[in-house]
N, C-alpha and C positions, 0 to 999 in steps of 0.2 A: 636405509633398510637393507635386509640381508635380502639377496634376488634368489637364494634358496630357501627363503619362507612362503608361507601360505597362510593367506589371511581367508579363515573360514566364519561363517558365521550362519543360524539356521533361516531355512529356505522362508520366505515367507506364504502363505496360502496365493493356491491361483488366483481367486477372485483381488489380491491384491497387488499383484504382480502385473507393473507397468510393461509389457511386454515388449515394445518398442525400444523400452531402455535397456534391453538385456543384451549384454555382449559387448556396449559402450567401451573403446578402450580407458584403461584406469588415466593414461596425458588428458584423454578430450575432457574425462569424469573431471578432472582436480580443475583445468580453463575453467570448464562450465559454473564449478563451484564458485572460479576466484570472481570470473564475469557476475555472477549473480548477487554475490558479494557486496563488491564494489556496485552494482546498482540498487543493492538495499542501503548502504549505507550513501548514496548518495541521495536517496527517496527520503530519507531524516533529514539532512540537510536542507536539499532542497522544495522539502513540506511548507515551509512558512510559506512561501511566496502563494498557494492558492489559498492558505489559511487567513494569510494577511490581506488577499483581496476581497475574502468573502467577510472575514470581522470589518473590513473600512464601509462593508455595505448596511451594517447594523445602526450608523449613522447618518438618519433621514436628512436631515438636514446638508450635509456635506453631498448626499447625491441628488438633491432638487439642485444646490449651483453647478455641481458636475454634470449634470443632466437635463436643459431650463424644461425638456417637456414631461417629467415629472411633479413643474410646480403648477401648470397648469392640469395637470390633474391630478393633485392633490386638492387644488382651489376648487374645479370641478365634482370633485367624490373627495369627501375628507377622511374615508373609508382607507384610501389608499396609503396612506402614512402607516396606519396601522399594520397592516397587509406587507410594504414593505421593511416593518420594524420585526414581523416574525420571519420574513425569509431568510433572513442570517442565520441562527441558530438552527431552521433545520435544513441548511446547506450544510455547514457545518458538521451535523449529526451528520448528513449522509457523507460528506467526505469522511468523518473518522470510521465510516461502517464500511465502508470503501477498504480500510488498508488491511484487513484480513486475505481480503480479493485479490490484490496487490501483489502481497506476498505469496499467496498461496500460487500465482501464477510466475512469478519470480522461480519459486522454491521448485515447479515443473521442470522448468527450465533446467535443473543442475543435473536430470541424470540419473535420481533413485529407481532402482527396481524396484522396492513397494512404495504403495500410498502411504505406508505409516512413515516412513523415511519423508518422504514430500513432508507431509503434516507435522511432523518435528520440525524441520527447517524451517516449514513458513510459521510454524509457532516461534520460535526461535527468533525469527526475524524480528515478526509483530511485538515479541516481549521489547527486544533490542528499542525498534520504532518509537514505543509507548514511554521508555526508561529516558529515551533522548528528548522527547517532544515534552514531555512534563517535567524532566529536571533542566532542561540546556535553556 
């Protein structure tokens, strides 16, 4: 880039303006960016592993022998199979309601002067997140 240009662009409203972020030099702004980055795209990667411990829980049977005091109280309340056949899916749900959260605290991270900057990024992410986890 030519260091006699001037990257302008219009102000955003105060109520939108991370004030804390403002005056950030542009070195710390691009780190921030790359650090934030590289731990979005390590949070796709490394997503299976609480994904895959809470789907191996939707198998009652595998966690009465992982568990022996599950089979007694399954034997005691037959209720409880049930019970732990629906907690898988809505752990699940709440971890996928989770990665907006995620990001959106990720994408704080990088340094925007407005919220709408933030809210692009961690949309941005979340698209990324969702494109890797359903096609990879």
């Amino acid at each position: 880039p030519d260091p006699y240009s001037l990257l302008a662009w219009p102000a955003p409203s105060p109520e939108q303006v991370t004030w804390a972020n403002v005056g950030i030099p542009n070195r710390r702004l691009r780190i921030f960016a790359f650090l934030a980055n590289i731990f979005a795209i390590a949070l796709c990667i490394f997503w299976t592993i609480p994904v895959g411990f809470v789907a191996s829980m939707s198998k009652v049977e595998s966690l009465k022998t992982q568990l022996s005091f599950l089979e007694t109280w399954s034997e005691n309340a037959p209720w409880v199979d049930d019970l732990l056949a629906q907690v898988s899916p809505l752990l699940l749900s709440t971890l996928v309601a989770m990665v907006p959260s995620i990001m959106m605290a990720i994408a704080s991270c990088e340094g925007f002067v407005s919220l709408s900057e933030t809210e692009a990024s961690a949309l941005s992410k979340t698209s990324l997140f969702l494109v890797v986890q359903v096609c990879c």
